[in-house]
C-alpha positions in Angstrom: 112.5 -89.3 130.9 112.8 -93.0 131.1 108.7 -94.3 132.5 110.2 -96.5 134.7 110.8 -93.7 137.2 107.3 -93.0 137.8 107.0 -96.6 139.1 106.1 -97.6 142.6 104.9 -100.6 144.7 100.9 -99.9 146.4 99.3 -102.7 148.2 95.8 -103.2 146.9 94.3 -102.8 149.5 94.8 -99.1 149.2 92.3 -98.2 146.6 89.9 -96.8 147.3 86.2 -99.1 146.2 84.1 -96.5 147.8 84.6 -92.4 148.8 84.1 -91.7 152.3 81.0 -90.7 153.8 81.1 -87.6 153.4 82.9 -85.5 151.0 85.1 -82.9 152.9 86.0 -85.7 155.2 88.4 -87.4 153.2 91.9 -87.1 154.2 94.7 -84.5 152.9 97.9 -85.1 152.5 99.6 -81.1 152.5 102.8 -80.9 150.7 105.1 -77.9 151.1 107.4 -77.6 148.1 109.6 -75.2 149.2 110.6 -77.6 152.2 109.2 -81.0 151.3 107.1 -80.9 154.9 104.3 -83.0 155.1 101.1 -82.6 157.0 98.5 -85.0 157.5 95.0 -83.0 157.3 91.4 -83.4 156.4 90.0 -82.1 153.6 87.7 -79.8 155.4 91.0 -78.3 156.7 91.9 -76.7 153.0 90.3 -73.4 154.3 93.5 -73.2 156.8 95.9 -72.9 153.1 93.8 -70.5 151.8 93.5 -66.4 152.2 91.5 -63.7 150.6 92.9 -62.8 147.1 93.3 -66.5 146.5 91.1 -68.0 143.0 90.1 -71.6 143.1 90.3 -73.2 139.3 87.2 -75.6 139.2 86.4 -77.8 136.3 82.4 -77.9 136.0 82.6 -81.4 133.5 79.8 -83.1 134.5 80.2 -87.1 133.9 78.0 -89.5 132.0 76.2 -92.3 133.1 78.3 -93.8 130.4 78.5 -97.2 130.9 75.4 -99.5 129.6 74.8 -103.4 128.7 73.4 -104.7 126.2 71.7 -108.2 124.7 72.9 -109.4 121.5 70.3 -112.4 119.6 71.3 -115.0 121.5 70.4 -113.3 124.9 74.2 -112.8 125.8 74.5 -109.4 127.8 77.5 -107.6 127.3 78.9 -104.4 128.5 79.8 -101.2 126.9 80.8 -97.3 127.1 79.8 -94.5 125.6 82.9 -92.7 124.3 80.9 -89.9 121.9 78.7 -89.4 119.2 80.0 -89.2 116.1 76.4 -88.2 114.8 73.4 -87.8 115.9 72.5 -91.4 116.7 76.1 -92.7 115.8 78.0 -93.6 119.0 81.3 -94.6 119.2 81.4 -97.1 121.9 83.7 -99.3 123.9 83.0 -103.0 124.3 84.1 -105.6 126.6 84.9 -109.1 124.5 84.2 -107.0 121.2 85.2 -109.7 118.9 82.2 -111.5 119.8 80.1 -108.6 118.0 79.8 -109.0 114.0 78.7 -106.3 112.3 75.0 -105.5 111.1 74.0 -107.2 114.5 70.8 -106.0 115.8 71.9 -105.2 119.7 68.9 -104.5 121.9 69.6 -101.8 125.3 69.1 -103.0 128.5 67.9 -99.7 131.2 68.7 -99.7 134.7 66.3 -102.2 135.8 67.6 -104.7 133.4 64.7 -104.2 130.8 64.3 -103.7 127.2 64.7 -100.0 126.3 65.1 -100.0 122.3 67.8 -101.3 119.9 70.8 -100.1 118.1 73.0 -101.9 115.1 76.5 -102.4 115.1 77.5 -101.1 112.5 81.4 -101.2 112.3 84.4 -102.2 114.5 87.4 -99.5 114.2 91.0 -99.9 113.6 91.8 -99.9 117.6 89.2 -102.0 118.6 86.0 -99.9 119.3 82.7 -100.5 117.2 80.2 -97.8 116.3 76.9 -98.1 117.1 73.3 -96.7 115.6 71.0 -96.0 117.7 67.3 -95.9 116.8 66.4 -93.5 119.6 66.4 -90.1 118.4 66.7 -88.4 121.8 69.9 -87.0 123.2 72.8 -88.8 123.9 72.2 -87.4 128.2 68.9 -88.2 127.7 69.3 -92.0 126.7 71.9 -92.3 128.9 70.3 -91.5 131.6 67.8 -94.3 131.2 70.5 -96.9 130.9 73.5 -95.6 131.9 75.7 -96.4 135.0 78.8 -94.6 136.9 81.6 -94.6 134.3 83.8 -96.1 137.0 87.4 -96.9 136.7 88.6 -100.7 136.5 90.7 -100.9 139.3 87.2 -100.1 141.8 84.9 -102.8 141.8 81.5 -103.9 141.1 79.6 -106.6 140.6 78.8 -106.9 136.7 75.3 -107.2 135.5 75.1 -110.8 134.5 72.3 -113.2 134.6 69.9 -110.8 135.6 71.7 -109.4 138.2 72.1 -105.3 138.4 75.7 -104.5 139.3 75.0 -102.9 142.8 77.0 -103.9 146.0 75.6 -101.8 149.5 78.3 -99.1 151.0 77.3 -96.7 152.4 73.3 -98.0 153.5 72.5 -97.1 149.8 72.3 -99.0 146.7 75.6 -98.7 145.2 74.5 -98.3 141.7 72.4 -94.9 142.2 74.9 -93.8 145.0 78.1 -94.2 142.5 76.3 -92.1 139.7 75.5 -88.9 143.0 79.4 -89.3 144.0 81.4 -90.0 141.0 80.1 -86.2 140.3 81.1 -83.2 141.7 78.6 -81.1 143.9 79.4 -78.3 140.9 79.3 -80.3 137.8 77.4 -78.1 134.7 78.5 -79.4 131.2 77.7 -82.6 129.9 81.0 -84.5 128.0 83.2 -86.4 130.3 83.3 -90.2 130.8 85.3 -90.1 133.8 85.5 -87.8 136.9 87.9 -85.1 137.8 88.0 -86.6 140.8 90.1 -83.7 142.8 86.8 -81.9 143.1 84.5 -84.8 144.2 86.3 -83.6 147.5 84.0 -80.5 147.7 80.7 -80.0 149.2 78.4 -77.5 148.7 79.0 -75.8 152.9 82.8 -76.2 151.9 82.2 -74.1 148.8 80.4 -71.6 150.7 83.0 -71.5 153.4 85.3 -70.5 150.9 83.1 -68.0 149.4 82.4 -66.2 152.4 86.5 -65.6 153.0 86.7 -63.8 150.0 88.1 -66.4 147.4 86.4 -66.3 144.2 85.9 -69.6 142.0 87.3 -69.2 138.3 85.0 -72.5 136.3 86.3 -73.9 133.2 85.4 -77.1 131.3 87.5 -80.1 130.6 85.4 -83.1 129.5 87.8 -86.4 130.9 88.1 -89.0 128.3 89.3 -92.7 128.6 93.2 -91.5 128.0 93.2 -90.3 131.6 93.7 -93.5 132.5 95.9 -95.4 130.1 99.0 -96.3 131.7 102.5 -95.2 129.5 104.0 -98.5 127.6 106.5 -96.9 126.2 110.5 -96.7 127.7 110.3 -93.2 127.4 107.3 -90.7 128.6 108.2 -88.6 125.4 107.4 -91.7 122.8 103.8 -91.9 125.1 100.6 -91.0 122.4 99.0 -88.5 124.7 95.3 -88.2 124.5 93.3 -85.2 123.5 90.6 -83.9 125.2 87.9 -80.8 124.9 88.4 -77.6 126.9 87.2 -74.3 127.8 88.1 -71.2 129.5 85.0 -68.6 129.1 86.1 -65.4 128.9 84.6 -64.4 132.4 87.0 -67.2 134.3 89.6 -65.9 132.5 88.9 -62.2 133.5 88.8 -63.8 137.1 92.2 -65.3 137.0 93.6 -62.6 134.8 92.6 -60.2 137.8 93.5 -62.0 141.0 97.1 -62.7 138.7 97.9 -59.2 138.5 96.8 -58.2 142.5 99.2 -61.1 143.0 97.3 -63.5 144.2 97.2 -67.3 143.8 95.8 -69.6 141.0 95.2 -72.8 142.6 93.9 -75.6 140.1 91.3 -78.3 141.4 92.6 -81.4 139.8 95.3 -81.9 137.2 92.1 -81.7 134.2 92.0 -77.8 135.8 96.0 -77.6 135.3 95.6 -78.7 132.2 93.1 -76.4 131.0 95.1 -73.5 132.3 98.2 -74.5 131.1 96.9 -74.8 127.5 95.1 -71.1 127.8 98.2 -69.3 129.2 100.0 -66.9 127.1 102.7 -64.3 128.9 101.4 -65.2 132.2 97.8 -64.7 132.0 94.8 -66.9 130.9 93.2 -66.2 127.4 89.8 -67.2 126.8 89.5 -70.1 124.5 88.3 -73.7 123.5 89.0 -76.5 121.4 91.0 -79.8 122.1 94.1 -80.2 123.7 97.1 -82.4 123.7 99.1 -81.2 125.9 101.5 -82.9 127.6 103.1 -81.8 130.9 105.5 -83.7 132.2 109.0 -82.8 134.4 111.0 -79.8 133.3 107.8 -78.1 132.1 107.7 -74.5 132.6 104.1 -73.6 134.7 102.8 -70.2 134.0 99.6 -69.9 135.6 99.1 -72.9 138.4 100.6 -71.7 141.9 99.4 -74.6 144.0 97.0 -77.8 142.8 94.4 -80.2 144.7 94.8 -83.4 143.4 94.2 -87.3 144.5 96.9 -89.6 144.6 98.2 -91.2 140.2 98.2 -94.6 139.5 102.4 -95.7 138.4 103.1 -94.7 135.1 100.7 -92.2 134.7 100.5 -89.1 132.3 98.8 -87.7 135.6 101.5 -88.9 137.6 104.1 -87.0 135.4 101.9 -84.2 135.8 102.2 -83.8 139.9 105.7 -84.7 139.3 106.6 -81.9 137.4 104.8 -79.6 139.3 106.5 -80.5 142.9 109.6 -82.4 141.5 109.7 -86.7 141.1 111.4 -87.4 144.1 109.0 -84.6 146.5 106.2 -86.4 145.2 107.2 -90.4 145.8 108.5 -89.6 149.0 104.9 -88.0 149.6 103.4 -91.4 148.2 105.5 -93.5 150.5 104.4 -91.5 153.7 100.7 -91.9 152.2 101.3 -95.6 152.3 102.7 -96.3 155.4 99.7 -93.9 156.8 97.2 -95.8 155.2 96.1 -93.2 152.4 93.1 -93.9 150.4 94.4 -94.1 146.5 93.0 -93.4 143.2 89.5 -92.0 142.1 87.6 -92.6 145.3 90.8 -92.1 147.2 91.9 -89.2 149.1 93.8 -85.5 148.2 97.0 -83.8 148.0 97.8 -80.0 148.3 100.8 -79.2 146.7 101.6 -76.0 147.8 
């Protein structure tokens, strides 16, 4: 499939810098794939799509405060994020201007208030650019992190950078943009530790949404995808096939399985939360039913794929030439799913991470 078909035009100012102000008051766009009907909802409004013997796929990542600045010698601050730890105390990091590092450099960590808290060497760039990092901290990489870290946010939403003393926060909201991005970019039902960026379908759900949905008689299926840095590298290559696609951890316990594997064979509905949750599923099914695994994946769903366990998906609205974009595609067809962009457009959708949803149904 040639990339250049999942190309479209958004106006900037479309994406999203901020969520809404409350969770389940976002907007949702409803697709109907059998007709290609649109509806323009509210979130809140996903209980009308949903009936008793219905399963909800949620992915309980929870995201780390992964991004952090640092001082090298010469009292230049510089920004980085954690990627993972290679050992305990050896972090593979990404850095902004990394050339400017050398290696053997003492680097001294900089917490949330812009203060001193302990040092690390850098101890060796990699082939593509990263540099790894010793820490002399011999806590746990959540623990440190949550002393320095900040809101692994994408690029394409703003913030001001820490520079000269200045803390990166910008007010939305009446709250201090810094502590409020590191309660939202988290779902209300995050668990396990791992991911450096959101699965942002579920940051949609709050916790009297979850019990709505309880109380009708829909039970929750939780599985574990941890959301690396690939989730948001655009394809460069003509072709989606040539496109290196990222690996990432997973896990389907054996009592989320059971739970899908039961509401499968009443005949119910799977319905994934986010394309992380599709691509967990996806990679556990076997026959038509979910096996209970974990490891890394790689796989890579694009049009023409055959889905065996994902009946309908939440998801927000892919940035062009996206592996996530491919994704939706092939789950509601290419043309389905830019026609459904176009109306979410002209209507004045919210886009990306902080954006608003989509039920494909």
């Amino acid at each position: 499939m040639r990339t250049e078909l999942l190309d479209y035009t958004l106006p900037p100012e479309v994406i999203a810098q901020s969520p809404a102000d409350r969770r389940s008051e976002s907007r949702l766009l409803v697709l109907h794939r059998n007709t290609g009907r649109l509806e323009d909802r509210h979130f809140a409004d996903l209980t009308d799509y949903l009936k008793s013997g219905d399963c909800l796929v949620l992915n309980n990542t929870k995201v780390l405060p992964a991004r952090f600045y640092f001082l090298r010698s010469a009292a230049t601050q510089m920004e980085a994020l954690f990627l993972y730890e290679k050992y305990p105390g050896v972090w593979l990091v990404m850095v902004k201007n990394a050339k400017r590092i050398k290696p053997d450099e003492t680097l001294t960590l900089l917490d949330r208030d812009n203060q001193p808290a302990g040092q690390c060497k850098a101890i060796q760039r990699t082939e593509n650019g990263n540099w790894i990092f010793h820490l002399e901290q011999k806590d746990s990489v959540e623990t440190i992190l949550q002393k320095i870290g900040f809101a692994p946010l994408p690029p394409y939403i703003k913030r001001q950078p820490l520079d000269a003393g200045v803390l990166p926060t910008l007010a939305w909201a009446g709250k201090d943009t810094a502590e409020n991005d590191l309660a939202r970019y988290q779902t209300v039902y995050a668990e396990k530790a791992g991911a450096i960026a959101a699965p942002t379908a579920g940051l949609h759900f709050d916790k009297d949404l979850l019990q709505k949905i309880e109380a009708m008689g829909i039970p929750t299926a939780r599985c574990t995808l941890h959301v690396g840095t690939g989730t948001f590298k655009p394809v460069q290559t003509e072709t989606l096939e040539e496109h290196p696609i990222h690996s990432e951890f997973y896990e389907m316990p054996a009592d989320a399985a059971d739970t899908i594997n039961r509401i499968r064979h009443a005949g119910g509905r799977i319905i994934a939360i986010g394309t992380t949750s599709v691509r967990t599923l996806e990679t556990v099914a076997k026959d038509g039913f979910a096996c209970f695994a974990s490891g890394s994946t790689n796989l890579f769903i694009t049009p023409g794929f055959r889905f065996q366990l994902t009946d309908a998906m939440v998801t927000n609205f892919h940035l062009p030439r996206s592996t996530l974009l491919a994704l939706v595609a092939a789950f509601a067809g290419l043309d389905m799913i830019l026609n459904a962009y176009r109306h979410a457009i002209e209507n004045k959708y919210r886009f990306y991470s902080y954006g608003d949803a989509m039920l494909i149904l």
